[in-house]
C-alpha positions in Angstrom: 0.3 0.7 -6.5 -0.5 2.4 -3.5 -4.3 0.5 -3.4 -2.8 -3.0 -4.4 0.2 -1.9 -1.4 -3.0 -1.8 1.4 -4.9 -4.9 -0.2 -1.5 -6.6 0.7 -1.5 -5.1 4.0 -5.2 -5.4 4.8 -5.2 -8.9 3.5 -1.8 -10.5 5.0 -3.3 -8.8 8.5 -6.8 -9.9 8.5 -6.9 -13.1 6.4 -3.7 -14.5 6.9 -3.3 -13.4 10.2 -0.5 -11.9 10.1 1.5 -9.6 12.3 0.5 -6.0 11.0 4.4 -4.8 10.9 4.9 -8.0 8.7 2.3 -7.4 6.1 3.6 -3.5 6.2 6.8 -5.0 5.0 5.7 -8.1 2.4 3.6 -5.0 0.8 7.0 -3.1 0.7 8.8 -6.1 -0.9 6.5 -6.2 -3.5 5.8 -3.4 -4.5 9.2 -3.1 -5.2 9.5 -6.1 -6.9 6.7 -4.7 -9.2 8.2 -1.3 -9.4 11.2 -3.4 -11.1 9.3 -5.2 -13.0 8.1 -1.7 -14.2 11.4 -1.0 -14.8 12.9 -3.9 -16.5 9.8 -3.7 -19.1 10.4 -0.4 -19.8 14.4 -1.2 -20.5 13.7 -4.4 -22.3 11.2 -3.6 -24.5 11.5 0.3 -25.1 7.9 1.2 -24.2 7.6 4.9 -22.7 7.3 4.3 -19.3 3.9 6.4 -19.3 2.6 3.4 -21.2 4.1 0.7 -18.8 3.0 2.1 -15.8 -0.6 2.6 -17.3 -0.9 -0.7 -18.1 0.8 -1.8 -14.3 -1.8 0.4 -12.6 -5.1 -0.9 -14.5 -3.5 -4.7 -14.0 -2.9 -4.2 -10.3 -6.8 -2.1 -9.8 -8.2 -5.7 -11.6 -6.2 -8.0 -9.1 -6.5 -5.8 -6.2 -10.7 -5.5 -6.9 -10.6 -9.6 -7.5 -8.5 -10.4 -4.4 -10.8 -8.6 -2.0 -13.9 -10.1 -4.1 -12.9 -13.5 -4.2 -11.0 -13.8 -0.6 -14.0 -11.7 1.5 -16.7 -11.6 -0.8 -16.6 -7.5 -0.9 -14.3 -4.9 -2.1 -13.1 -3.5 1.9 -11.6 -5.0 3.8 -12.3 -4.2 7.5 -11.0 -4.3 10.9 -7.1 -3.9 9.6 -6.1 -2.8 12.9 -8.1 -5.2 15.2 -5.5 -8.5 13.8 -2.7 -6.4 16.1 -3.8 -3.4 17.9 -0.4 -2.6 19.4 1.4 -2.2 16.3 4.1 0.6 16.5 3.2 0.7 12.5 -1.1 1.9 13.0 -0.1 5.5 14.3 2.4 6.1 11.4 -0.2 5.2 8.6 -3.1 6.8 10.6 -2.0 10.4 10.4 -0.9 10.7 13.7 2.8 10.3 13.4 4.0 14.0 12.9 1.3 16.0 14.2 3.8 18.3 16.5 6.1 19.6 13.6 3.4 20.1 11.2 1.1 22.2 13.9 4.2 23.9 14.6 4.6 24.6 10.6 1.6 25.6 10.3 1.8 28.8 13.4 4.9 29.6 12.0 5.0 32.9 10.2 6.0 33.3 7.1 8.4 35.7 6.4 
């Protein structure tokens, strides 16, 4: 889910132009949607959901591989962040967001 989650965001953003805090949230909406999907399956039909979300993750690696493929003619998708470069959304996915409290975790002794 999480690769199929930045195919959505990579592809709403560079493709479809748009807006880099929009395609953030369309990937949130559905990946949710599939997430109940997940869980309506496993209710319904009375599969472990082991099995269910197996099958999900193979069925969403296949579109998320053919996407990229058929849309760009690769498998990356590049230049995510040049579509919007002053996204408040870039530094929160890009590791930066944080970096005070977890430096001051880390020098922190522990006791």
């Amino acid at each position: 889910m999480i690769g199929f989650a930045g195919v959505i965001i990579g592809l709403g953003s560079t493709v479809y132009h748009l807006p880099l805090s929009l395609a953030v949230l369309l990937s949130f909406i559905i990946c949710a949607g599939i997430g109940a999907l997940n869980g309506w399956l496993t209710a319904k039909t009375g599969l472990p959901s082991f099995i269910v979300t197996l099958a999900s993750m193979l069925i969403l690696r296949g579109e998320a591989i053919s996407e990229t493929r058929a849309i760009s003619g690769y498998t990356q998708i590049s230049k995510v962040t040049a579509s919007d470069p002053d996204s408040f959304v870039i530094p929160l996915f890009s590791g930066n967001a944080g970096q005070g409290i977890f430096s001051w975790m880390a020098q922190s002794p522990l006791d």
